[in-house]
C-alpha positions in Angstrom: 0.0 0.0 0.0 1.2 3.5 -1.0 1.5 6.5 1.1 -0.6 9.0 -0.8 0.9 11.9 1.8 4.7 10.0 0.6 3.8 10.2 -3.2 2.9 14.0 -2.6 6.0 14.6 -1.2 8.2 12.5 -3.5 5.9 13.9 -6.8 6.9 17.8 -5.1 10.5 17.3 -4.5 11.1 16.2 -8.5 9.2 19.5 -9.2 11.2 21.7 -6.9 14.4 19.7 -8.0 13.2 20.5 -12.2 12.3 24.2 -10.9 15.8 24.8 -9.4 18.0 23.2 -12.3 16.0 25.4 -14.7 17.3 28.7 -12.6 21.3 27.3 -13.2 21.8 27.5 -9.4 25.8 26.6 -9.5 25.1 24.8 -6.1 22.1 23.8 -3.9 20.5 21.4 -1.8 16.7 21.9 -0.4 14.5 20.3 1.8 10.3 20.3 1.7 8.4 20.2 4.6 4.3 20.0 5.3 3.8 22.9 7.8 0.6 23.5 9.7 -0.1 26.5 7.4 1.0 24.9 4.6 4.1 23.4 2.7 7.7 25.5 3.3 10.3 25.0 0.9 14.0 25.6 2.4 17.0 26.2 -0.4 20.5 26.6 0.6 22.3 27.5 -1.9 26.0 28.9 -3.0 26.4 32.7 -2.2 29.3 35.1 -2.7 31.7 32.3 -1.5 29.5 30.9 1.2 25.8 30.1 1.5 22.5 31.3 2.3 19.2 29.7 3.1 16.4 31.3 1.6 12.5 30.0 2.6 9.8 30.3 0.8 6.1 29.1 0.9 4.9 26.5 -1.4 1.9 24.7 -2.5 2.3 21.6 -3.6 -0.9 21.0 -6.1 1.3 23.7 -8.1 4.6 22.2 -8.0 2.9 18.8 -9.1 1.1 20.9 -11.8 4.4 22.4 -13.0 5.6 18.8 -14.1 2.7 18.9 -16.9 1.9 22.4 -17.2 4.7 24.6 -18.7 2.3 27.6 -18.1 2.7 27.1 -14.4 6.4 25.9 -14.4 7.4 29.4 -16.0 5.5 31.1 -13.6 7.2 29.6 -10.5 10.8 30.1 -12.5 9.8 33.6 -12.4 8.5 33.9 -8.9 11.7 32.1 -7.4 14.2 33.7 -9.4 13.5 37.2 -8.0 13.5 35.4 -4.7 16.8 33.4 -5.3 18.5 36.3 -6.9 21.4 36.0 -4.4 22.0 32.4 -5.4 25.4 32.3 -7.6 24.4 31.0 -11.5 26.4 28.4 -13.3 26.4 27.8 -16.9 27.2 30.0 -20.2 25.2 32.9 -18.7 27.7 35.9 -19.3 
């Protein structure tokens, strides 16, 4: 027997994980938690030769919606990159 609540959680972390390799973080690792007023998403990423931890609400519906809809996917990449700004970039972005 599945865990629906696990499968929600397991469904969510491949979006966040999608989500954050689209912005071309250089370096991060992130956690998702169920809250009581909702879900939290936690990044910790590379920052001006150390790192930062930035928090930011999430629902979840959403992130599993961003898998399919690429509507909703840009909208979060647009949303999270103002809020990741300070996050250092990797790739051929000059």
């Amino acid at each position: 027997m599945h865990d629906p609540a696990a499968l929600d959680i397991a469904q969510t972390r491949v979006a966040v994980e999608r989500l954050l390799e689209d912005l071309d973080l250089r370096a991060f690792v992130f956690t998702v938690e169920p809250k009581e007023d909702g879900w939290q998403l936690s990044v910790e990423c590379a920052s001006g030769g150390g790192w930062q931890t930035i928090s930011l609400p999430v629902d979840p519906q959403e992130l599993r919606d961003s898998l399919h809809d690429s509507g909703t996917r840009e909208r979060l990449r647009e949303r999270w990159s103002e809020r990741l700004r300070g996050c250092e970039r990797g790739g051929l972005a000059s």
